[in-house]
PDB file of N, CA, C, O and CB in Angstrom:
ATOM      1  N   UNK A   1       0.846  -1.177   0.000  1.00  0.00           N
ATOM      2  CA  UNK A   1       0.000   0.000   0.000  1.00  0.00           C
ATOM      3  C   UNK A   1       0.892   1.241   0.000  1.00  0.00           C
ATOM      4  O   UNK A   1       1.830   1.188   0.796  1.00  0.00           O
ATOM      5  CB  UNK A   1      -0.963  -0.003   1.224  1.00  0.00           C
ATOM      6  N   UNK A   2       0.787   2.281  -0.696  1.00  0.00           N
ATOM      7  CA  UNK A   2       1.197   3.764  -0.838  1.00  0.00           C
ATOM      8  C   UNK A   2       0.300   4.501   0.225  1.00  0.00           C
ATOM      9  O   UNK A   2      -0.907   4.536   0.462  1.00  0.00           O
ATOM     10  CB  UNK A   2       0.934   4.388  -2.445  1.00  0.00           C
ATOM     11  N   UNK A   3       1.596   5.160   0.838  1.00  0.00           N
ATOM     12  CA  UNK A   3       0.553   6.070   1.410  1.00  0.00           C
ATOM     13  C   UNK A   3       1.050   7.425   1.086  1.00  0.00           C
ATOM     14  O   UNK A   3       2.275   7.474   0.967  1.00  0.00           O
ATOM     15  CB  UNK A   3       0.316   5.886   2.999  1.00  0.00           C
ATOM     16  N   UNK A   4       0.209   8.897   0.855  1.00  0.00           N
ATOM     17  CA  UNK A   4       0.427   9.936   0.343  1.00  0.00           C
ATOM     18  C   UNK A   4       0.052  10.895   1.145  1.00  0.00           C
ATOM     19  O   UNK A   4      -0.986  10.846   1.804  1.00  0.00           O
ATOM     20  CB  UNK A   4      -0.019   9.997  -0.730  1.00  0.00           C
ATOM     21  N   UNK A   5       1.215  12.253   1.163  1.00  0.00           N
ATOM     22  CA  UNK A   5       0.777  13.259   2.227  1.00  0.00           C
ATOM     23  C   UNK A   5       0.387  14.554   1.638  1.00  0.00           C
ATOM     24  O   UNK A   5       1.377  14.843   0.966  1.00  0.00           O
ATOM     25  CB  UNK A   5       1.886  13.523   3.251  1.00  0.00           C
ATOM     26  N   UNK A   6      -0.272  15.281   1.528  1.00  0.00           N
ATOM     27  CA  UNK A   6      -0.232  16.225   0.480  1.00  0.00           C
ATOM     28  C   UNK A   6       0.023  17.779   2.071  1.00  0.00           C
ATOM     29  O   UNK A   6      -0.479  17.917   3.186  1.00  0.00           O
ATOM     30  CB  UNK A   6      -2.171  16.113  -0.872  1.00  0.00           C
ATOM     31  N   UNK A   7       0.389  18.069   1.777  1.00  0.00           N
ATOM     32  CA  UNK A   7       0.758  19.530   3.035  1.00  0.00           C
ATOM     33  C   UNK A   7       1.425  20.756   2.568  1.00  0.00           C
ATOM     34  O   UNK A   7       2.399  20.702   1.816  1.00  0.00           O
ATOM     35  CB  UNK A   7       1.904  19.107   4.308  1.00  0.00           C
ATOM     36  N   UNK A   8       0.904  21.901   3.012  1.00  0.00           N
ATOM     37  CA  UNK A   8       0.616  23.130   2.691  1.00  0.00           C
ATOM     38  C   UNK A   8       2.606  22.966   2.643  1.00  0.00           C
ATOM     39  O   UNK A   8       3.131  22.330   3.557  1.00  0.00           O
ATOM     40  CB  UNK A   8      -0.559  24.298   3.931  1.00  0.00           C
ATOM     41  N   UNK A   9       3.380  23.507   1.679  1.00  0.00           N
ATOM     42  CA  UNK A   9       4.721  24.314   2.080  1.00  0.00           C
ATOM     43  C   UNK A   9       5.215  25.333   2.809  1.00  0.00           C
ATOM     44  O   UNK A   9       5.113  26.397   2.200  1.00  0.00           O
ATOM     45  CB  UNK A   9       5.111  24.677   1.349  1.00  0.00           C
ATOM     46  N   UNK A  10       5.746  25.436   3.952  1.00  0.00           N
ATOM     47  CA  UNK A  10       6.196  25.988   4.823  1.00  0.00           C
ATOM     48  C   UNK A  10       6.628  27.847   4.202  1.00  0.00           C
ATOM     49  O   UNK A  10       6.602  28.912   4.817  1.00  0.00           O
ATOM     50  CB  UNK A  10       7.362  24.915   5.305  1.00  0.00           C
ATOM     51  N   UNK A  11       7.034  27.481   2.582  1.00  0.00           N
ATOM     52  CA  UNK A  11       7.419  28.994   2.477  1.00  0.00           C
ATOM     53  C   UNK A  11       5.793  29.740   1.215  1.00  0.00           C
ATOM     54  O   UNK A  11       5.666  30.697   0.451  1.00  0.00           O
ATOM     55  CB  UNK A  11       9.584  29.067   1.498  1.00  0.00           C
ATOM     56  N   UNK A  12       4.975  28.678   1.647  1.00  0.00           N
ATOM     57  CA  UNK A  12       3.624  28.901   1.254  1.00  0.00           C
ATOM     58  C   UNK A  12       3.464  29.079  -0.257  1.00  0.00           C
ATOM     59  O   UNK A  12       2.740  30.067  -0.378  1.00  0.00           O
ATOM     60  CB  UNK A  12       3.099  30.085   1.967  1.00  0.00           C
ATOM     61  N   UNK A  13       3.764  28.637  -1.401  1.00  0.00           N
ATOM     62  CA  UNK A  13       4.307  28.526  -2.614  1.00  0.00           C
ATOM     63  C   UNK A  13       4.029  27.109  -2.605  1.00  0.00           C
ATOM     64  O   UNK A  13       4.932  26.276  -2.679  1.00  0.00           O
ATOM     65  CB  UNK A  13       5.768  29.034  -2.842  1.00  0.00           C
ATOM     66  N   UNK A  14       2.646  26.775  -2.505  1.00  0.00           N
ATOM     67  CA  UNK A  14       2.194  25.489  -3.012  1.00  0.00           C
ATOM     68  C   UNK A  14       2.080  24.402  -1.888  1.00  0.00           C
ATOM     69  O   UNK A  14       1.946  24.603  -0.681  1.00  0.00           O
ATOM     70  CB  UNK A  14       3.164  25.017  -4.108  1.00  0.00           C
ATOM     71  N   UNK A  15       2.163  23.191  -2.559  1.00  0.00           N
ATOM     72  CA  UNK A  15       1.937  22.027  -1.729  1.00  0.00           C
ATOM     73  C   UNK A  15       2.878  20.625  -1.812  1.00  0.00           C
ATOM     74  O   UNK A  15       3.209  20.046  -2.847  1.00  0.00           O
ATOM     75  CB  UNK A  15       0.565  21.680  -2.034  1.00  0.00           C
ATOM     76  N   UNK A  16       3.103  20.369  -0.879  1.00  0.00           N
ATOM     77  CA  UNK A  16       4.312  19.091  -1.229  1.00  0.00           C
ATOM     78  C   UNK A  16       3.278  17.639  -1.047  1.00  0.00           C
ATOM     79  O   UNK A  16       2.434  17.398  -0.184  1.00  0.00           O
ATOM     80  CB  UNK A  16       5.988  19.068   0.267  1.00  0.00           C
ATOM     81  N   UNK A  17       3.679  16.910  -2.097  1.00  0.00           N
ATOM     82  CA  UNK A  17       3.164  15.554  -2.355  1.00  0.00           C
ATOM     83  C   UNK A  17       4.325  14.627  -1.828  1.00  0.00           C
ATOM     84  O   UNK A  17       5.360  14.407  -2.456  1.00  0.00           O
ATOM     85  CB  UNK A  17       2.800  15.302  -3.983  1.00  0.00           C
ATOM     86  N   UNK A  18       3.984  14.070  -0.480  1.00  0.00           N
ATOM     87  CA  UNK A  18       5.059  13.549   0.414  1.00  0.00           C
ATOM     88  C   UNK A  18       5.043  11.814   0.166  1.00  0.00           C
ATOM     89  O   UNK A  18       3.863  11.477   0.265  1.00  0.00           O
ATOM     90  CB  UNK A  18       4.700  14.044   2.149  1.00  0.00           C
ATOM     91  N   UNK A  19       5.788  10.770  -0.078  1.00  0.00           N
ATOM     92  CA  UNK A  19       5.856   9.398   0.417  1.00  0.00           C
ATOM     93  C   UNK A  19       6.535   8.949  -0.154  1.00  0.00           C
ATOM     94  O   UNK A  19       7.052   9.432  -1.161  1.00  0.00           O
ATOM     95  CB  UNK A  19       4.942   8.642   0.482  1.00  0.00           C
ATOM     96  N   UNK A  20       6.762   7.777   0.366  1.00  0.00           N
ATOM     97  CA  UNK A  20       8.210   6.597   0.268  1.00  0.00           C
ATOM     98  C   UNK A  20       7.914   6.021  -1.565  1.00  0.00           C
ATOM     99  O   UNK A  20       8.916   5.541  -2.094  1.00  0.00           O
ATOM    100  CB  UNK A  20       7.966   4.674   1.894  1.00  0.00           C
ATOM    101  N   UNK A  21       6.965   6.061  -2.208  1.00  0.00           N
ATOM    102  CA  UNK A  21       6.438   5.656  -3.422  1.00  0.00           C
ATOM    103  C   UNK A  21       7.266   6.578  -4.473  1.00  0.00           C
ATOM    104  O   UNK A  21       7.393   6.193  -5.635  1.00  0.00           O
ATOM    105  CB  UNK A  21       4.791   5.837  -3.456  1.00  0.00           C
ATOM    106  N   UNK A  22       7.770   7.686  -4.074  1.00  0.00           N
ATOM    107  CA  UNK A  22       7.782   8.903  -5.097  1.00  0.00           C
ATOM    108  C   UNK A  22       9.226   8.682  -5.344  1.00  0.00           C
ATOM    109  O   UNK A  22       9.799   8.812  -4.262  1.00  0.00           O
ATOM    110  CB  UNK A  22       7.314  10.572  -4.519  1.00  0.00           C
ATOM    111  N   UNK A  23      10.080   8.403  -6.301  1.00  0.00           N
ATOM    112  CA  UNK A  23      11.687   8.176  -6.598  1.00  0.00           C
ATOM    113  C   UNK A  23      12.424   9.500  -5.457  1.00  0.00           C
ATOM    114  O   UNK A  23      13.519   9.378  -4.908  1.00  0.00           O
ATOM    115  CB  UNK A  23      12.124   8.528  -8.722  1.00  0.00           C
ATOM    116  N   UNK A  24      11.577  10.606  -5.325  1.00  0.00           N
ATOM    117  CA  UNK A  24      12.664  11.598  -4.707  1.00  0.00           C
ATOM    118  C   UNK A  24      11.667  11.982  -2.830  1.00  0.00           C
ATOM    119  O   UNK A  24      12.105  12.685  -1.920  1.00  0.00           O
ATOM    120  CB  UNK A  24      12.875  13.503  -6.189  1.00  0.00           C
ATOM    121  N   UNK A  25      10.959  11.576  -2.846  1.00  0.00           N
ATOM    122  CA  UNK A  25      10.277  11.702  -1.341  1.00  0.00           C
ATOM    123  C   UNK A  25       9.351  12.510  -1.744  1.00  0.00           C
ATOM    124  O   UNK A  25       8.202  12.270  -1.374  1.00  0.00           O
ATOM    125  CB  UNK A  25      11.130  12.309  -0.014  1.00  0.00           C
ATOM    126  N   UNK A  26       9.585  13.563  -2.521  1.00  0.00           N
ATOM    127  CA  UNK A  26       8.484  14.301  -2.128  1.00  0.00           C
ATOM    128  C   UNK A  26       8.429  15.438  -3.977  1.00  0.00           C
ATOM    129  O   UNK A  26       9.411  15.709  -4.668  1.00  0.00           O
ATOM    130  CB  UNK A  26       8.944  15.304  -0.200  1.00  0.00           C
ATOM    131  N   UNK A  27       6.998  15.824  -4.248  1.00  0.00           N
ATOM    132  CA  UNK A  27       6.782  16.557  -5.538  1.00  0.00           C
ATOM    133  C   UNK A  27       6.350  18.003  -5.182  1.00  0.00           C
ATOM    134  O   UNK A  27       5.478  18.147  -4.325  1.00  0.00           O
ATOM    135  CB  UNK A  27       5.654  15.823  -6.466  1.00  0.00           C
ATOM    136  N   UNK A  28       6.818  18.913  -5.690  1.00  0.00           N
ATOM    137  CA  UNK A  28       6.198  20.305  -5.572  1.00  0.00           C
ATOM    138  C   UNK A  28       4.638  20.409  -6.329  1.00  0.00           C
ATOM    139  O   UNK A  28       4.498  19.679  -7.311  1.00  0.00           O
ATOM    140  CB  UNK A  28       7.311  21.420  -6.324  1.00  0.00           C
ATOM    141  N   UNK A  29       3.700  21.099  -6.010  1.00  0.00           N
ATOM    142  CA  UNK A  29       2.491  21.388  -6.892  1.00  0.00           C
ATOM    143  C   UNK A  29       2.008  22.463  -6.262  1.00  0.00           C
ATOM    144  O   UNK A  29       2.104  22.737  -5.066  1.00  0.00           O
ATOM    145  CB  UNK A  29       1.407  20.280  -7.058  1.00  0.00           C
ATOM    146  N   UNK A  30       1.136  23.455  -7.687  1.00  0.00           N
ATOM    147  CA  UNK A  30       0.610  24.678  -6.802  1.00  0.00           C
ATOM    148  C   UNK A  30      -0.680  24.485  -6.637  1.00  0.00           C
ATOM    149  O   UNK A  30      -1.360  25.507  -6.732  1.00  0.00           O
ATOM    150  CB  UNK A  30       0.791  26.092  -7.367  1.00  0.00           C
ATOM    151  N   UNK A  31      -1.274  23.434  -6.405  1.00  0.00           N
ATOM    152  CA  UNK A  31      -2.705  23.463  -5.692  1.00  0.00           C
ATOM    153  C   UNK A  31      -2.854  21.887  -5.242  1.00  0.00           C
ATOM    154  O   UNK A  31      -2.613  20.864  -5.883  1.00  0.00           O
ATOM    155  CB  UNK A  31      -4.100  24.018  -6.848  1.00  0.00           C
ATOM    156  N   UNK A  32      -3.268  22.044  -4.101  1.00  0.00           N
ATOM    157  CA  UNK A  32      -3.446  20.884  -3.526  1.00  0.00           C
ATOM    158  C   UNK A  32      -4.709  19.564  -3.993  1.00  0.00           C
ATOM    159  O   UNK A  32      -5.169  18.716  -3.228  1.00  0.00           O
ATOM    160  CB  UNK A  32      -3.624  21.411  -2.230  1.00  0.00           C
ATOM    161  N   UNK A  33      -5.021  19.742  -5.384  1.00  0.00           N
ATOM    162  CA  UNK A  33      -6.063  19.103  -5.919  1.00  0.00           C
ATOM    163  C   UNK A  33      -4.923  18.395  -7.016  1.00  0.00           C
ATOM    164  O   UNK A  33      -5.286  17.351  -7.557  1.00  0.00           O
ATOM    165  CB  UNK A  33      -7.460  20.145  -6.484  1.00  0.00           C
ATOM    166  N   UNK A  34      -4.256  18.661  -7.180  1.00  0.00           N
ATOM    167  CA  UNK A  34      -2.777  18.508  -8.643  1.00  0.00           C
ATOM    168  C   UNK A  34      -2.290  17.439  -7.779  1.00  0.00           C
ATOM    169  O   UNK A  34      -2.306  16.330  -8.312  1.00  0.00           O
ATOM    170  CB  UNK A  34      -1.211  20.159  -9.063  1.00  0.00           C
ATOM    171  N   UNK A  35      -1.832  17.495  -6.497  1.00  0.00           N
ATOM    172  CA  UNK A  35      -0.916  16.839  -6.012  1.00  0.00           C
ATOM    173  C   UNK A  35      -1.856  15.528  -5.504  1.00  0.00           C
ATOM    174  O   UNK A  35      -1.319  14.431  -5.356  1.00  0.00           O
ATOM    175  CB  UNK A  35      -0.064  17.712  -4.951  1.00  0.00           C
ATOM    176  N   UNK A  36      -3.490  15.747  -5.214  1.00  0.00           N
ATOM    177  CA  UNK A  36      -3.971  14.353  -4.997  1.00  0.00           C
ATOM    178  C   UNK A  36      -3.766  13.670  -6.626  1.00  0.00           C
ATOM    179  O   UNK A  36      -3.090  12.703  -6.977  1.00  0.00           O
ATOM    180  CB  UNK A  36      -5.765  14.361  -4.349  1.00  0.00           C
ATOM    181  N   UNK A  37      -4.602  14.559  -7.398  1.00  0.00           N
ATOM    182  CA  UNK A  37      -4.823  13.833  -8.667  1.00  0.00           C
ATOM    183  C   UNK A  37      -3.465  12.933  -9.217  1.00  0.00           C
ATOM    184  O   UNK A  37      -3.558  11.804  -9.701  1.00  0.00           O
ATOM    185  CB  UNK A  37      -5.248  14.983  -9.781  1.00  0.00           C
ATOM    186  N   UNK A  38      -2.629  13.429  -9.094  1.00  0.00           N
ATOM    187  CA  UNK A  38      -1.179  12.855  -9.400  1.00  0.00           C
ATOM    188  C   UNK A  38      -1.011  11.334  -8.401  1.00  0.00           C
ATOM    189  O   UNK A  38      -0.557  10.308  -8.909  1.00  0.00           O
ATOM    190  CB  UNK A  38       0.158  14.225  -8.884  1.00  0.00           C
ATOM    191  N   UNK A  39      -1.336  11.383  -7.324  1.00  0.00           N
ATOM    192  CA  UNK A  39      -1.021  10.331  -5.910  1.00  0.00           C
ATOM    193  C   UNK A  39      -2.456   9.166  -6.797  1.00  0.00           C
ATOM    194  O   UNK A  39      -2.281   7.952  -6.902  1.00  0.00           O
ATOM    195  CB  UNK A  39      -1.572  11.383  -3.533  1.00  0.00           C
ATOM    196  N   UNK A  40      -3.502   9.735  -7.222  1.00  0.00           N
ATOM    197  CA  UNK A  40      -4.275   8.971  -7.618  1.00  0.00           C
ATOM    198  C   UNK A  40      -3.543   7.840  -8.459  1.00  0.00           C
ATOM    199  O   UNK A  40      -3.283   6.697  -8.084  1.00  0.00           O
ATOM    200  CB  UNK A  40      -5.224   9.696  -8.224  1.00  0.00           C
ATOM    201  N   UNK A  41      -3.165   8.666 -10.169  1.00  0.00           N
ATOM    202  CA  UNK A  41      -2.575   8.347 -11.125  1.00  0.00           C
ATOM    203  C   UNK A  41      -1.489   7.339 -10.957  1.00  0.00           C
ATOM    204  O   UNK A  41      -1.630   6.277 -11.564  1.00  0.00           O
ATOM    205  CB  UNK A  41      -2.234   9.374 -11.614  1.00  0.00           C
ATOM    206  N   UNK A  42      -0.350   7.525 -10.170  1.00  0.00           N
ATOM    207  CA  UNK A  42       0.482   7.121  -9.837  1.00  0.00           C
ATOM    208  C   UNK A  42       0.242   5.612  -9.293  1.00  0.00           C
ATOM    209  O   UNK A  42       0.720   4.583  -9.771  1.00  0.00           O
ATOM    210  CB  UNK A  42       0.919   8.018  -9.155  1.00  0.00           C
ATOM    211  N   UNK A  43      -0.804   5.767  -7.931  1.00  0.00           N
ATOM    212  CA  UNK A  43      -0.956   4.652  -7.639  1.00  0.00           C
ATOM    213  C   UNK A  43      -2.057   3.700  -8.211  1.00  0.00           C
ATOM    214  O   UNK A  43      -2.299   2.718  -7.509  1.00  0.00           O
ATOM    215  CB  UNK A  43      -0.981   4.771  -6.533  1.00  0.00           C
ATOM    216  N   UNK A  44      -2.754   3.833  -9.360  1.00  0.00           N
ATOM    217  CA  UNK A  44      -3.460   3.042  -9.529  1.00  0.00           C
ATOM    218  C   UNK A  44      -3.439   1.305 -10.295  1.00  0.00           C
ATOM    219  O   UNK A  44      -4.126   0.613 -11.046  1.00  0.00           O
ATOM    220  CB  UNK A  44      -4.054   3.848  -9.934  1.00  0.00           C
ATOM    221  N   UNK A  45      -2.154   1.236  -9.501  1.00  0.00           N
ATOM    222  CA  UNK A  45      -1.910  -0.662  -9.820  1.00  0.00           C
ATOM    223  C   UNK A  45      -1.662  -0.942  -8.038  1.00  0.00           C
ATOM    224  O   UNK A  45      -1.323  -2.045  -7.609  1.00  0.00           O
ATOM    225  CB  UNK A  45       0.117  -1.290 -11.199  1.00  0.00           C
ATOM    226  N   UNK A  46      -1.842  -0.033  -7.366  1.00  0.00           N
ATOM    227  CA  UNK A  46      -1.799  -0.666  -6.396  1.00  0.00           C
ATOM    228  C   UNK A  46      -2.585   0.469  -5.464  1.00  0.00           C
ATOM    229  O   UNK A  46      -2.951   1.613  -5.732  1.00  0.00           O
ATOM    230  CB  UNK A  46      -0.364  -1.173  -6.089  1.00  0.00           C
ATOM    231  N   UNK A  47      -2.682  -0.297  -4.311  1.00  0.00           N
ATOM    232  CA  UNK A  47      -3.920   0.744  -2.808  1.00  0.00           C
ATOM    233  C   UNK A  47      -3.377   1.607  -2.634  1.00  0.00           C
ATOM    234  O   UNK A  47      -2.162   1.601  -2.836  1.00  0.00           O
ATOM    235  CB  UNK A  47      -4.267   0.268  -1.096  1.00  0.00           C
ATOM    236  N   UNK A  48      -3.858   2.443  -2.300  1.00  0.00           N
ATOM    237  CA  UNK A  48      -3.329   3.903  -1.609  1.00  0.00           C
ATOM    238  C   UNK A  48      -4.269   4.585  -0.479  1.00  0.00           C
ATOM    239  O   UNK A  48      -5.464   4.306  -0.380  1.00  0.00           O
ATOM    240  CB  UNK A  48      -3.209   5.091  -2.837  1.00  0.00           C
ATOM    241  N   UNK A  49      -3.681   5.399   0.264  1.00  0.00           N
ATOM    242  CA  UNK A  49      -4.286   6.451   0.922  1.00  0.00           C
ATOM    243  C   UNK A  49      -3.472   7.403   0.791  1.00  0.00           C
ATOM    244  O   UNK A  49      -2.260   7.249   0.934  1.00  0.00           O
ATOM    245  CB  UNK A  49      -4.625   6.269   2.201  1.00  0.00           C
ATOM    246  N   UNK A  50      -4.101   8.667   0.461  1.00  0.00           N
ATOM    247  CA  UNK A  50      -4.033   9.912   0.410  1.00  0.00           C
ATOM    248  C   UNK A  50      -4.871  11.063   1.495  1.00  0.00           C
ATOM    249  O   UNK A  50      -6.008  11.532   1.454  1.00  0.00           O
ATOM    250  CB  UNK A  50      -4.363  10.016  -0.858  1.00  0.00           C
ATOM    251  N   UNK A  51      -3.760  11.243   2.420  1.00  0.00           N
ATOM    252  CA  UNK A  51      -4.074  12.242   3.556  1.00  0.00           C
ATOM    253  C   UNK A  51      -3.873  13.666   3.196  1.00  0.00           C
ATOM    254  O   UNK A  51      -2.726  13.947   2.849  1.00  0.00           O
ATOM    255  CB  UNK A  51      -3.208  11.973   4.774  1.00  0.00           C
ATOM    256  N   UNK A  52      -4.712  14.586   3.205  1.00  0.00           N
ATOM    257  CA  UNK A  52      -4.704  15.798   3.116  1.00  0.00           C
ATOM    258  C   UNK A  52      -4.285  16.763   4.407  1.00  0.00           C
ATOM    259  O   UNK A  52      -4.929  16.688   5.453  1.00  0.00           O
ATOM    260  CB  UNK A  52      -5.887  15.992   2.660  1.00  0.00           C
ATOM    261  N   UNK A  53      -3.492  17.406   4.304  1.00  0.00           N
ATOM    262  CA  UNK A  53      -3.380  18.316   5.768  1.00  0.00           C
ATOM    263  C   UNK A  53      -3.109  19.783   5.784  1.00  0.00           C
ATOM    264  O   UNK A  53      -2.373  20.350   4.977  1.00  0.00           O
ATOM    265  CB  UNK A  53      -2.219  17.810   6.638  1.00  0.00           C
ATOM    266  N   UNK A  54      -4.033  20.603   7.176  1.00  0.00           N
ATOM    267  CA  UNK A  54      -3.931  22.196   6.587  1.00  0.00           C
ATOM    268  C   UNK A  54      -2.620  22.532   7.261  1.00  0.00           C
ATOM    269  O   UNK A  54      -1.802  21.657   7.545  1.00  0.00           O
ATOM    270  CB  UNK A  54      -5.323  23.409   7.085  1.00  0.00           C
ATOM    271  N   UNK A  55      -2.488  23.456   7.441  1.00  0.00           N
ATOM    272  CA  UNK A  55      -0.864  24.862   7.500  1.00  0.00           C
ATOM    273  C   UNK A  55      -0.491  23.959   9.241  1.00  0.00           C
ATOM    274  O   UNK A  55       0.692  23.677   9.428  1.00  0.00           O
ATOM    275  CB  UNK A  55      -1.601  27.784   7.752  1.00  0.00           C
ATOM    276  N   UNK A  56      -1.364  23.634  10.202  1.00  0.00           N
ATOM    277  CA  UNK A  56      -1.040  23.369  11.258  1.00  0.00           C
ATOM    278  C   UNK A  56      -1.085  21.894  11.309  1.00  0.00           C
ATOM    279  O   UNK A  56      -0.618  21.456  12.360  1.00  0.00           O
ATOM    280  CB  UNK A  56      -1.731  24.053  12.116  1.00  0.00           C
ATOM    281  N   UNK A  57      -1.516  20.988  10.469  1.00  0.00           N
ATOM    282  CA  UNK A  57      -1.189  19.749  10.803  1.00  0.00           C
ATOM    283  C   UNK A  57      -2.498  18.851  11.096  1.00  0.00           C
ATOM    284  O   UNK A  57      -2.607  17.700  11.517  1.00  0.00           O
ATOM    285  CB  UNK A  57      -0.258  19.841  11.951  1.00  0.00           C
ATOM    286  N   UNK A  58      -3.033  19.393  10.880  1.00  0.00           N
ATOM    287  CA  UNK A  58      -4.569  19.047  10.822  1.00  0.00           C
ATOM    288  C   UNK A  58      -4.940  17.875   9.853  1.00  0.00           C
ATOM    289  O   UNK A  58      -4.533  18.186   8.734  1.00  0.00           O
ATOM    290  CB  UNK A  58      -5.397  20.339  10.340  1.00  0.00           C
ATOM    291  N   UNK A  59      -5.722  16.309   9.835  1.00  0.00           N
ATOM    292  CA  UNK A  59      -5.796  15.901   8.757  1.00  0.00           C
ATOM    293  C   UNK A  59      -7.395  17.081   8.373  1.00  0.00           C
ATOM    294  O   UNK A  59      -8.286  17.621   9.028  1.00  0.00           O
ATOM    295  CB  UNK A  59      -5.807  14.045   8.784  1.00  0.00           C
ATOM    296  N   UNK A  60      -6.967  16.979   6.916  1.00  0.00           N
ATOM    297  CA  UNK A  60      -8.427  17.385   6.571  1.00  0.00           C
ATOM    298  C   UNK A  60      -9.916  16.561   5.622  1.00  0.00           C
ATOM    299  O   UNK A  60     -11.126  16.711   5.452  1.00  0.00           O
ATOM    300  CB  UNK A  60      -8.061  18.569   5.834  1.00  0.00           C
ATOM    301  N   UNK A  61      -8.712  15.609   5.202  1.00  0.00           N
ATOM    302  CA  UNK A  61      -9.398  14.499   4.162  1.00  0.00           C
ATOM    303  C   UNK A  61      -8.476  13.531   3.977  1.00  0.00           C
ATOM    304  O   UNK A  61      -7.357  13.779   3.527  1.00  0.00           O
ATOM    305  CB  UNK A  61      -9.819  15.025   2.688  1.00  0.00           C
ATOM    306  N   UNK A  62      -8.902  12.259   4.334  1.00  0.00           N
ATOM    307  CA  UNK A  62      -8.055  10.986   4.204  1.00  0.00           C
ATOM    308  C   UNK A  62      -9.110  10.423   3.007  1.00  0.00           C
ATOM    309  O   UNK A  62     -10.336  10.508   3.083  1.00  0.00           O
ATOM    310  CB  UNK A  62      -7.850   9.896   5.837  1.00  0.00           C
ATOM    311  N   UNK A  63      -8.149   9.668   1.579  1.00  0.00           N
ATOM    312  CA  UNK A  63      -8.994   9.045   0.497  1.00  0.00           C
ATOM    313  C   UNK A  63      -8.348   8.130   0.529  1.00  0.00           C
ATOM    314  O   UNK A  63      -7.170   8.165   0.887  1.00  0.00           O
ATOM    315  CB  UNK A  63      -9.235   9.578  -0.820  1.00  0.00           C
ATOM    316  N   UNK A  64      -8.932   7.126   0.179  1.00  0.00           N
ATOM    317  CA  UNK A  64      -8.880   5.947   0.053  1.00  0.00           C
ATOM    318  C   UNK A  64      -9.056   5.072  -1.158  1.00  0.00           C
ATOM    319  O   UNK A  64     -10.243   4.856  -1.405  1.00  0.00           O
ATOM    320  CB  UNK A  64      -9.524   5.702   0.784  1.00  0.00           C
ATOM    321  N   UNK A  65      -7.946   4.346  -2.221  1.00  0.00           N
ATOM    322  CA  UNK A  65      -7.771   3.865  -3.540  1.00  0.00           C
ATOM    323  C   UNK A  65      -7.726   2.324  -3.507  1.00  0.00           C
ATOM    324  O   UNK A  65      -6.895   1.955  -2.677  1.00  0.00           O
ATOM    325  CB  UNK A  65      -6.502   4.463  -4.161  1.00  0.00           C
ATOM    326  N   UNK A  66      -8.176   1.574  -3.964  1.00  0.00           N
ATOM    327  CA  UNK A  66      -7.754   0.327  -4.511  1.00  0.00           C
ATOM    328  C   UNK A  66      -7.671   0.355  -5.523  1.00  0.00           C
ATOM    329  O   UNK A  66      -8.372   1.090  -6.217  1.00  0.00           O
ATOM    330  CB  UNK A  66      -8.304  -0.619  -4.343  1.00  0.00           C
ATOM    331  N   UNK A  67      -6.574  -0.620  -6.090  1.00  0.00           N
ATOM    332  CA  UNK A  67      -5.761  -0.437  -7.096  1.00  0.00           C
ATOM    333  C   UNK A  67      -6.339  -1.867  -7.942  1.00  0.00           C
ATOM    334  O   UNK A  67      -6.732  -2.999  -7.660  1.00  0.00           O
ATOM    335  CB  UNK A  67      -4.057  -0.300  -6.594  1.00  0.00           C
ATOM    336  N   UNK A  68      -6.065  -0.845  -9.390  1.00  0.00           N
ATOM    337  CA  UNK A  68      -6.695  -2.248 -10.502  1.00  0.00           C
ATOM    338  C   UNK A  68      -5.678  -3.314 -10.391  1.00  0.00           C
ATOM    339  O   UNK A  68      -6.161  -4.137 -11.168  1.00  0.00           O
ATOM    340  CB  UNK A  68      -6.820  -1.851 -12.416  1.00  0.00           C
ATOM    341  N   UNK A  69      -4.644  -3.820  -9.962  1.00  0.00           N
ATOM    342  CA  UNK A  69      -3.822  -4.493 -10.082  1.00  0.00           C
ATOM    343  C   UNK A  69      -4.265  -5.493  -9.449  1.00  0.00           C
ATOM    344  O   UNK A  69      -3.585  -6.515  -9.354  1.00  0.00           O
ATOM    345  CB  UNK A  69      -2.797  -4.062  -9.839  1.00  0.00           C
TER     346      UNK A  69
END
């Protein structure tokens, strides 16, 4: 299973797409809808969850994928 973090960037210039799945840890994107849609794409041969979180750490939306594989 993949799991995916999507969280506001600290110097506020978008959103980082965080997990062990991604060749470099982590993807830059400027809206936090880019960076699920991508975690979708990516994982769809295998499960995923994709956690959303605001500026303080908050979850705000956990999704949940099974994978056609």
């Amino acid at each position: 299973m993949h799991v995916y973090e999507v969280r506001r960037r600290k110097d506020r210039r978008g959103f980082d797409l965080i997990s062990h799945a991604l060749p470099f840890g982590r993807l830059w994107y400027e809206d936090a809808s880019a960076a699920v849609d991508y975690a979708k794409h990516s994982s769809r041969s295998h499960d995923a969850v994709i956690c959303v979180y605001d500026e303080p750490g908050n979850e705000l939306d956990e999704l949940i994928f099974t994978g056609e594989g």
